[in-house]
C-alpha positions in Angstrom: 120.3 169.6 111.1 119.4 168.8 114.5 116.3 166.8 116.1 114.8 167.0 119.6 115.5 164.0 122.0 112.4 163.9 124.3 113.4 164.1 127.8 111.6 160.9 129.0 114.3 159.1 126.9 117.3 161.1 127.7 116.7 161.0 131.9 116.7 157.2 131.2 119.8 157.1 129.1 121.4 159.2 131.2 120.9 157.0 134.3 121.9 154.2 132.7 125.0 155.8 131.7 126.4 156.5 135.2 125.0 153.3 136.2 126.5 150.6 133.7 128.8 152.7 131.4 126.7 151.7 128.4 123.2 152.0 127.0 120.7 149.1 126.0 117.3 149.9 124.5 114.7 147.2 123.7 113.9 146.3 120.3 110.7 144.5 118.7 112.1 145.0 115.0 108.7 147.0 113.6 108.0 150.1 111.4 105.1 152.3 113.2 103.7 155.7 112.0 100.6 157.7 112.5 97.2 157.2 111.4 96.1 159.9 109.1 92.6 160.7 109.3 92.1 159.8 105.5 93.6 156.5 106.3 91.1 155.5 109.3 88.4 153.9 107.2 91.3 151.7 105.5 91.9 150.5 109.0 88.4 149.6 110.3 89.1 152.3 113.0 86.8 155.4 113.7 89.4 157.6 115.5 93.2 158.6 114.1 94.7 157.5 117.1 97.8 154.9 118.0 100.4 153.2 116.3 100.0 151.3 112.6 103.3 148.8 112.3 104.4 149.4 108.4 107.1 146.4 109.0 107.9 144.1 110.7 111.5 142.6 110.2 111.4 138.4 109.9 112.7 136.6 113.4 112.3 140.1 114.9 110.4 140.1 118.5 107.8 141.6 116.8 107.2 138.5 113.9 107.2 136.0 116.8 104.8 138.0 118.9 101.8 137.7 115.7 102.1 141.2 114.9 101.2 141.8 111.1 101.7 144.8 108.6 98.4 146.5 109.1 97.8 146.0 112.9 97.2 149.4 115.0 98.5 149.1 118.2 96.3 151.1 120.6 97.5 149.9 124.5 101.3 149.2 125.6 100.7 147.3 128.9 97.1 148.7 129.9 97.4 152.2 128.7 96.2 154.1 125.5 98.8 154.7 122.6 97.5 158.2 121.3 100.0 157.8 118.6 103.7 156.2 117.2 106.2 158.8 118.7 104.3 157.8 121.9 105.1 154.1 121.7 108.1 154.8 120.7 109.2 156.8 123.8 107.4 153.8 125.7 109.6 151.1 124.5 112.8 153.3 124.2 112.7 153.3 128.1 112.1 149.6 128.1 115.2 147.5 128.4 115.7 143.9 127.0 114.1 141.3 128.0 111.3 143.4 128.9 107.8 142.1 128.2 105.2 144.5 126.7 101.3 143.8 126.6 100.5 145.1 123.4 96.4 145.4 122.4 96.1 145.9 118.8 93.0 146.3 116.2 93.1 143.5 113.1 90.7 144.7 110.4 88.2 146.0 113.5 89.1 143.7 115.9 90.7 143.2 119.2 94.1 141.1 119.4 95.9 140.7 123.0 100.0 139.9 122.2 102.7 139.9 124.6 105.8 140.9 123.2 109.4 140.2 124.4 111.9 142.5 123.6 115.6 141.9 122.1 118.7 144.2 122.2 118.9 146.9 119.4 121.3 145.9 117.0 119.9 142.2 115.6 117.9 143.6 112.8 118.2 145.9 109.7 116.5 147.3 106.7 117.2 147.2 102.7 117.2 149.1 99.4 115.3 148.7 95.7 115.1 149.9 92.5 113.6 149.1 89.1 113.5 147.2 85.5 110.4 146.9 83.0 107.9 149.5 82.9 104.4 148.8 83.5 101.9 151.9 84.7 98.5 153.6 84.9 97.7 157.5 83.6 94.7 157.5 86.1 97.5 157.3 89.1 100.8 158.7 87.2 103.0 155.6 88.6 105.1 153.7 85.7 105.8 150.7 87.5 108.7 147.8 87.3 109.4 144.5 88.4 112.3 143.4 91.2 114.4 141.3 89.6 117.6 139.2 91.6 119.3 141.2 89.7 118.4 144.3 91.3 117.8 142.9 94.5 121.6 141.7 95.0 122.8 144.8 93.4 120.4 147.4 95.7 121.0 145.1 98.9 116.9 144.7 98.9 116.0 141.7 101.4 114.1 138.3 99.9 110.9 139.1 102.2 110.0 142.5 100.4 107.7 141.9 97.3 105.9 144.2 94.9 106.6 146.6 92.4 109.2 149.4 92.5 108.4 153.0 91.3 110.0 153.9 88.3 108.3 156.8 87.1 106.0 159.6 88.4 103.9 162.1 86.5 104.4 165.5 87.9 100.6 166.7 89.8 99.8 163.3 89.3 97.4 161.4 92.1 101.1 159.4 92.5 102.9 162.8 93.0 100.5 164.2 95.3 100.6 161.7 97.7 104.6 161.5 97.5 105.7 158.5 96.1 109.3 158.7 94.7 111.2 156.5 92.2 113.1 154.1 93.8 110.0 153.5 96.5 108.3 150.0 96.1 104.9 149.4 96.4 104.2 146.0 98.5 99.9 146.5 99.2 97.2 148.1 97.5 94.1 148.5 99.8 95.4 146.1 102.0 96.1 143.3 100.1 99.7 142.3 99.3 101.6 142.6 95.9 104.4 140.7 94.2 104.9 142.5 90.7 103.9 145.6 88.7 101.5 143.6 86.7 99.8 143.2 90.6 99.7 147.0 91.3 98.2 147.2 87.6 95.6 145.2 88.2 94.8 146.2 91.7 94.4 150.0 90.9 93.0 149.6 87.9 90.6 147.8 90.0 89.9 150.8 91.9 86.1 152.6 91.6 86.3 155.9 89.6 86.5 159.0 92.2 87.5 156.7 95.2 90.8 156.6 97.1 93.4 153.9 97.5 96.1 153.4 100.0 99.5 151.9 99.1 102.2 150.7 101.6 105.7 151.7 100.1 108.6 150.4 101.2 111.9 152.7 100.4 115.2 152.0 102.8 113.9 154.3 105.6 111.4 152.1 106.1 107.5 152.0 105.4 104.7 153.7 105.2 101.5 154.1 104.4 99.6 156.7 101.3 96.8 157.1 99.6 96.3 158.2 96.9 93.3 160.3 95.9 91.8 160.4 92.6 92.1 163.5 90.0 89.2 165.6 90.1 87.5 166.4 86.5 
């Protein structure tokens, strides 16, 4: 398998090779990832465009700066973010100590929030997994709660919450959107989870024929779905 390096981050690596013999890239310790155009409305946003942090890691850069799960990060230091691989080429050429001037929109509005970056390296991500079955046919999820048990035994960090995926119907709402056991749901529309019996509840809240999004946490990191509703 191979993957292409853009070459505004290899010229920069590459300098700083022959220059100090080692590389250090900066690090704010959050999860980004596109805006689909579905998702927009969920965001108070009119266009798809810049960045949506999916997580940010406790203590990280990014925690201490105010950025929140949720936030879309449309300027890095004056100029438009058209998307996440974008900012992510941006700060890759940034180096520690480095501070960015990030504009972000919170539920519609503007938030100015300088943000000082760290060395890569202080910062990681978990795992999850599941117990007692809870679930709704509308959305084919059976659900289950995190238990200590499972979080010591999956590695699964105190600061993620919700419900963790156990089941998915084939062609189901659930299915179609991409969720996988193992995955663990931490919002619904927004608003955050702690247990299955919270998911329940929240989609079952859910208008017939109207979409949801979900953030779901698995140990690549986060992202956003929604789910649309069965037709007929």
């Amino acid at each position: 398998m191979g993957f292409a390096i853009p070459a505004q981050i290899v010229r920069p690596t590459v300098d700083s090779l022959i220059q100090y013999g080692k590389v250090s890239h900066g690090y704010i310790g959050i999860g980004i990832s596109d805006i689909a155009p579905e998702e927009a409305k969920f965001f108070h946003v009119n266009i798809a465009s810049g960045a949506v942090v999916t997580q940010v890691a406790p203590d990280s850069p990014g925690a201490r700066a105010g950025l929140k799960v949720g936030d879309v990060i449309t300027e890095l230091n004056g100029k438009a973010v058209s998307d996440a691989g974008e900012l992510q080429v941006e700060v890759g050429q940034s180096k520690p100590g480095t501070t960015l001037h990030l504009k972000a929109l919170r539920d519609g509005k503007s938030v100015d929030m300088p943000v000082t970056l760290e060395a890569m390296g202080k910062g990681e991500h978990d795992s999850e997994s599941a117990e007692a079955s809870h679930g709704k046919p509308r959305w084919g999820l059976g659900l289950a709660d995190l238990t200590p048990e499972l979080r010591q035994q999956l590695q699964t960090g105190d600061d993620v919450h919700g419900a963790v995926v156990e089941q998915v119907t084939p062609g189901s709402p659930a299915d179609n959107a991409g969720l996988q056991p193992g995955e663990v749901i931490t919002e619904v529309n927004r608003q955050p989870v702690h247990s299955a019996a919270d998911v329940q509840k929240a989609l079952s809240s859910v208008p017939q024929n109207s979409d949801t999004m979900v953030l779901v946490w698995s140990n690549a990191g986060s992202s956003f779905r929604v789910l649309h509703p069965t037709q007929g």
